[in-house]
C-alpha positions in Angstrom: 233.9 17.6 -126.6 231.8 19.9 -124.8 228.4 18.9 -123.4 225.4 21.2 -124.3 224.4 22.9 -121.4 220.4 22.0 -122.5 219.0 18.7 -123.5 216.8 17.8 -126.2 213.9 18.3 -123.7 215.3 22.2 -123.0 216.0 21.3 -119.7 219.5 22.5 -118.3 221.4 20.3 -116.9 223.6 20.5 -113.6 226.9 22.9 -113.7 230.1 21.8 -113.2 233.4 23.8 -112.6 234.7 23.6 -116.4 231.1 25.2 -117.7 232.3 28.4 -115.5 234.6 30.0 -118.2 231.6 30.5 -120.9 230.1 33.1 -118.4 230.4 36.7 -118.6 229.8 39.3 -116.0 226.3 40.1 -116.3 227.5 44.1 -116.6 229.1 43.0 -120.0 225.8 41.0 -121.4 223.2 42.8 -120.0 220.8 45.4 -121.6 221.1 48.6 -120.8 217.4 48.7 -119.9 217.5 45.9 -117.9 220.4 47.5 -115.6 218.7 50.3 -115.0 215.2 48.2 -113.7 218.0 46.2 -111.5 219.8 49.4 -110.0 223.0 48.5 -111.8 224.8 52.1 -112.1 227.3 53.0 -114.3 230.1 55.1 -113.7 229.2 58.5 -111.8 229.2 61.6 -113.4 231.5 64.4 -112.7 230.9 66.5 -110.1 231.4 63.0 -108.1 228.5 63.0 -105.1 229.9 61.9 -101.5 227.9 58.7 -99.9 227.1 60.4 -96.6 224.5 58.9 -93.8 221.6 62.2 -93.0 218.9 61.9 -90.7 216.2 63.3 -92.3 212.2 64.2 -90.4 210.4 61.0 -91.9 207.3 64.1 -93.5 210.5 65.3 -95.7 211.8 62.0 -96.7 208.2 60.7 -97.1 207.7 63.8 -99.5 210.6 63.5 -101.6 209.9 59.5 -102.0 206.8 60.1 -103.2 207.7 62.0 -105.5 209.8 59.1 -107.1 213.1 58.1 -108.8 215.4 60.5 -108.9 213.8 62.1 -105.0 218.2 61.9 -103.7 218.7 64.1 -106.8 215.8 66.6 -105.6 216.9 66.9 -102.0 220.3 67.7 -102.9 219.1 70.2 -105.8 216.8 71.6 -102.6 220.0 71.8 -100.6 221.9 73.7 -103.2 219.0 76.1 -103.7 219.2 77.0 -100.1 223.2 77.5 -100.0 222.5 79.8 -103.0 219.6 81.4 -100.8 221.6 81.5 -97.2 225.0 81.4 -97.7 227.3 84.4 -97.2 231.1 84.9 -98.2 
């Protein structure tokens, strides 16, 4: 028989190695609202993004952090807009 993980009191009681199997991953149980407050992502969306290390002047990257989620997004929509701008075939 298996021993409720909370007593009549509500407290829960210690673990042990056989209570492991009832958990899930917390990406299968969790809201989707509370993934995104955590950071969890999901899958990327196509075009996949490279993870690349820039050293940025700390005005621009103060700018674009100020201006909140999303600022990664904005500098690379600011870099696109000056390829479009500069580049020549």
């Amino acid at each position: 028989m298996k021993k409720p993980l909370i007593d009549a009191n509500g407290e829960v009681r210690e673990l042990e190695a056989e209570d492991l199997h009832m958990f899930k991953p917390a990406h299968e149980v969790l809201p989707q609202s509370l993934k995104k407050s955590l950071g969890v992502r999901g899958k990327q969306k196509s075009p996949v993004k490279k993870q690349i290390s820039i050293r940025l002047s700390e005005d621009v990257l103060t700018a674009f952090k100020e201006t909140g989620p999303g600022w990664q997004t904005r500098i690379d929509n600011a870099l696109k807009d000056w390829l479009a701008e500069h580049h020549t075939s």
